[in-house]
C-alpha positions in Angstrom: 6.3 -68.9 -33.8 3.8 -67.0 -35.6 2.7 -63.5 -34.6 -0.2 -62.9 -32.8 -2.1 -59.7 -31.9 -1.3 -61.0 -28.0 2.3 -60.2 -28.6 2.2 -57.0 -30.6 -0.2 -55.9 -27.8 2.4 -56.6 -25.2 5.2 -54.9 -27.0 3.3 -51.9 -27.5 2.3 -51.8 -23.8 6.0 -52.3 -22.7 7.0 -49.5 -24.9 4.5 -46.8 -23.6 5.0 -48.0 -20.4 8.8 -47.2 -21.1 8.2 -44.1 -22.9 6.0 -42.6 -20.5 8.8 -42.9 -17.8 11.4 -41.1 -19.9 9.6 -38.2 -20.3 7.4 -38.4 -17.2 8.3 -34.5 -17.1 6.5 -33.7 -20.3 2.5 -33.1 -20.5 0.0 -31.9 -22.7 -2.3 -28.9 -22.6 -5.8 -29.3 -24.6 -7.8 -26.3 -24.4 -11.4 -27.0 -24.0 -13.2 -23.9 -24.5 -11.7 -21.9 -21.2 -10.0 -24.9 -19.6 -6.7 -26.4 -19.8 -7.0 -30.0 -19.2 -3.2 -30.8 -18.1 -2.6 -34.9 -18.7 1.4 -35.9 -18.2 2.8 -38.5 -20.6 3.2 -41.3 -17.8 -0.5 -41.3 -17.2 -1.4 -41.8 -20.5 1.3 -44.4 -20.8 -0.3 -46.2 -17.7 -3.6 -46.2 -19.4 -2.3 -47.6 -22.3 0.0 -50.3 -20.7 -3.3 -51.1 -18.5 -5.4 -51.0 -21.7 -2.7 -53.5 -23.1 -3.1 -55.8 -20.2 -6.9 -56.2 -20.2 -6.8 -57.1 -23.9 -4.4 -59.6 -23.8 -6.0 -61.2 -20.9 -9.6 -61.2 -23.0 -7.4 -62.6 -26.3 -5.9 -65.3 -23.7 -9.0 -66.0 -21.8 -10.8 -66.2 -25.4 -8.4 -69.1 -26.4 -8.7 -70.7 -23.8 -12.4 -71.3 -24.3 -11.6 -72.2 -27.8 -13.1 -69.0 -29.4 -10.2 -67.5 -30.4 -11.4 -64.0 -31.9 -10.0 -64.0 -35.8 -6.4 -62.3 -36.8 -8.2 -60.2 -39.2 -10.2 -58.3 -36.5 -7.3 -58.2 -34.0 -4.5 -56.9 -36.7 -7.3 -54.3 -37.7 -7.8 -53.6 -34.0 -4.3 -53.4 -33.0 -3.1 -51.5 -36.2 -5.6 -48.5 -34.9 -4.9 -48.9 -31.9 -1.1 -48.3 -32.1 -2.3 -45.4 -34.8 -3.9 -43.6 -31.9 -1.2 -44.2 -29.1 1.2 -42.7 -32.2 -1.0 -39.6 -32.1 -1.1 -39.8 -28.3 2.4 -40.0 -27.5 4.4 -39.3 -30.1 2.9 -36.3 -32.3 2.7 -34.3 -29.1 6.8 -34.6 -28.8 7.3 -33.9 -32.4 4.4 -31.1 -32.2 6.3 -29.2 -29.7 9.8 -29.8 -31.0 8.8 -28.1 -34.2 6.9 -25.5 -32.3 9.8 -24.5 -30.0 12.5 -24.8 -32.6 11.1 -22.7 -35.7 8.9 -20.3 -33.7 10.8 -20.1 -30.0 9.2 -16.1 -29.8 5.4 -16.8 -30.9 3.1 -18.3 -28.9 1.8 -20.8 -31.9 1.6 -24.3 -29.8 -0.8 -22.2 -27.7 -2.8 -19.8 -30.0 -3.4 -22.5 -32.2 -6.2 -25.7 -32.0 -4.5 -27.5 -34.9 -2.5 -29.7 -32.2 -5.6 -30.3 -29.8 -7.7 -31.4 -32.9 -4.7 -34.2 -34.3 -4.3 -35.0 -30.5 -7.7 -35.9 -30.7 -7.9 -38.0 -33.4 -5.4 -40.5 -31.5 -8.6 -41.2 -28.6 -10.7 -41.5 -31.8 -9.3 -44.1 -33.3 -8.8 -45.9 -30.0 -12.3 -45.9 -29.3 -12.5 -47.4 -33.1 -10.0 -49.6 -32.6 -12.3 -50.8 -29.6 -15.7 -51.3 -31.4 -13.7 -53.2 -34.0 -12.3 -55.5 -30.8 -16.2 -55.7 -29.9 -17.1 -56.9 -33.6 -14.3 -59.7 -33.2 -15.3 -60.6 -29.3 -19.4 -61.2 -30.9 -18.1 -62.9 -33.7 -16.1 -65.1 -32.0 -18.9 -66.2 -29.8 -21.1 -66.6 -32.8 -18.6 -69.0 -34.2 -20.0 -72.6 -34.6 -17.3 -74.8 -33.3 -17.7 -78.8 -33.9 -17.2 -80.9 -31.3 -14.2 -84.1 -32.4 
């Protein structure tokens, strides 16, 4: 059986899914100018598990009309994708981990935007990710199929 974007899709959405339960107690603070935007790990794991979903039902429903859209465009797109929920999930554990271990006194995690500006870089290449799914989706409509 040869891998498809389908499957890594659906691996990836178990694993957030999974993740996001083990530390359900964990969040993230992004400081937007004089607001602290508090988001816990399992809601963005939910978003990405339901992100997951609705993707593999468009690749499914796609190849089912016999327009399957092309490996190249949904490696690209899952690659990013995955490179964005890395940033999402995982940075922010590592982030603080470092944070609270070498500086347990100083208030860097907090005093410092270098964390909210790599946390942001993992909706960025989502939303990428996303316009390269878009590129594949048109294409594979535009594709001329012959009729046997």
């Amino acid at each position: 059986m040869k891998i498809k974007p389908i499957h890594l899709f659906l691996i990836v959405g178990f694993l957030s899914i999974i993740i996001g339960v083990i530390t359900k107690s964990l969040f993230i603070d992004v400081n937007v100018y004089d607001t602290y935007l508090v988001i816990t790990y399992l809601q963005i794991a939910t978003i990405i598990t339901v992100s997951c979903g609705v993707i593999i039902s468009i690749y499914i429903f796609m190849n089912f009309l016999n327009r399957p859209i092309k490996k190249k465009y949904g490696f690209l797109h899952f690659s990013l994708f995955l490179c964005g929920t890395v940033f999402l999930l995982v940075f922010q554990i590592v982030a603080r981990f470092l944070t609270e271990t070498f500086y347990p006194n100083d208030k860097i995690y907090e005093s410092h935007y270098w964390i909210d500006l790599i946390i942001l870089i993992g909706p960025l290449l989502i939303f990428i990710s996303l316009i390269i799914f878009g590129i594949g989706f048109i294409n594979a409509f535009k594709q001329n199929k012959l009729i046997s």
